[in-house]
N, C-alpha and C positions, 0 to 999 in steps of 0.2 A: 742661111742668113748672109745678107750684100753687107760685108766693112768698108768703110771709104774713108777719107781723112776727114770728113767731114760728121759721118754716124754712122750707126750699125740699122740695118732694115729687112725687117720679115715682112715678107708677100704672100697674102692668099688671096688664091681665086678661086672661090666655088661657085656652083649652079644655086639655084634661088629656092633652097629649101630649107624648112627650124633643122632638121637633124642636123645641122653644120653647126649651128650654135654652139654646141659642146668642142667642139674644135676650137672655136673663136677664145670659148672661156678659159681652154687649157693652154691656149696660148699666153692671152690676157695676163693670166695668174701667173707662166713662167716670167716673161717678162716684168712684171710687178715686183716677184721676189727677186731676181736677179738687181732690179734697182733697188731694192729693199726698202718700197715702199710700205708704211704704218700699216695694221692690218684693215684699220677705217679708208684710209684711201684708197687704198686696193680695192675694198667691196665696192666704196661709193663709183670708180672709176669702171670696176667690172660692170655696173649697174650702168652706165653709159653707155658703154663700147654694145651692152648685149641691147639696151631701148635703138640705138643706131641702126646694129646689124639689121633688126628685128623690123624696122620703117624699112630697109632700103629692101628686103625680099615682103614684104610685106606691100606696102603703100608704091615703092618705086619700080617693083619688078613684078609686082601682082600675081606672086605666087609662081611665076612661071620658071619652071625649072631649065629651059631653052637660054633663060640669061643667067648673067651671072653677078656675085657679090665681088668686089673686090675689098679686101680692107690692109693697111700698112703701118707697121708697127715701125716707128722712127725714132731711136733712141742717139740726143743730140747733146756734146758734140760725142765722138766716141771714146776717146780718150778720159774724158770727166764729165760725165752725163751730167744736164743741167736740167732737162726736157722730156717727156715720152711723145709723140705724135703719132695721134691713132688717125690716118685717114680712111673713110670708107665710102666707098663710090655703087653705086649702083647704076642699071642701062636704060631706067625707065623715060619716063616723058620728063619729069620734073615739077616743080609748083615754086610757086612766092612765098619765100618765107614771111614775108612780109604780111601775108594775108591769112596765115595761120590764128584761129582763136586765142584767145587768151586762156590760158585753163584755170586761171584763178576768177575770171568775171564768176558773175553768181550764177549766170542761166549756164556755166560750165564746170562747176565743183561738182557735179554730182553723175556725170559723163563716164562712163568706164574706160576712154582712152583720152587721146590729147595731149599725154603729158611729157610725152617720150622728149623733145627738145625743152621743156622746159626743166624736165631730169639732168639732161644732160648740161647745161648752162648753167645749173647748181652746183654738179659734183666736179663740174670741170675749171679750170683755171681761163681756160679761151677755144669758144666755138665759133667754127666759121661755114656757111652755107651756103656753098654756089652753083652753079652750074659746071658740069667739067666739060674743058674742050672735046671730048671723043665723045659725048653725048651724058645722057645721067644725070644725078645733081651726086655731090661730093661731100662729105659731113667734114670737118679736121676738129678736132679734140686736143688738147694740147692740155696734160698735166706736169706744174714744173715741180722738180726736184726739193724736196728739203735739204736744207744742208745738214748731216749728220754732224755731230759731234766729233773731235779727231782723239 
């Protein structure tokens, strides 16, 4: 784990396969409890970060294990976390998000997939989907802190 005055940050890079998923989730969950997130926020965030991983070796790396997943776990500032930011990049071609289905129209409720970004933009506090400059598209997830009780 990178400390900076500004936050603390976990890097992984794997190759583009599910078996890595369990790595993601054991990550996921430390960092969760370390911020001592509720245990609903946690599941609904792990439920994120795994529809994420799961598009960018899936839909953005097509399976190919030649590339790889990158995901970053940014806990902001360090000193008095306010913030978690899960960024995950992938090395594929990329797409619009803009031109993504709706998965609630009615010719798409009944679709066995679709929903992964609009999972994600429910459990999440703020999604962003761009293109990354080294190539890919980039997911950021940004879940903020409750303030606990003192």
């Amino acid at each position: 784990m990178d400390t900076t005055a500004t936050g603390s940050t976990i890097s992984l890079r794997f190759s583009s396969t599910f078996e890595m998923l369990d790595l993601v989730q054991t990550v996921a969950d430390h960092v969760g409890r370390l911020l001592a997130f509720e245990e609903d926020a946690m599941v609904w965030m792990e439920v994120a970060i795994r529809e994420t991983v799961i598009n960018a070796i899936k839909h953005g790396n097509r399976h190919d294990p030649t590339t790889f997943v990158h995901v970053e776990f940014v806990i902001s500032p360090a000193s008095a976390p306010e913030q978690l930011q899960i960024a995950v990049r992938d090395e594929g071609e990329g797409f619009d998000p803009d031109e993504l289905p709706d998965p609630l129209a009615p010719e798409n409720i009944l679709k066995s997939s679709g929903r992964g970004i609009f999972f994600m933009r429910s459990f999440m506090d703020n999604v962003r989907i761009a293109r990354h400059p080294e190539g890919g598209m980039e997911v950021r997830l940004i879940k903020k802190l409750t303030a606990r009780p003192v």
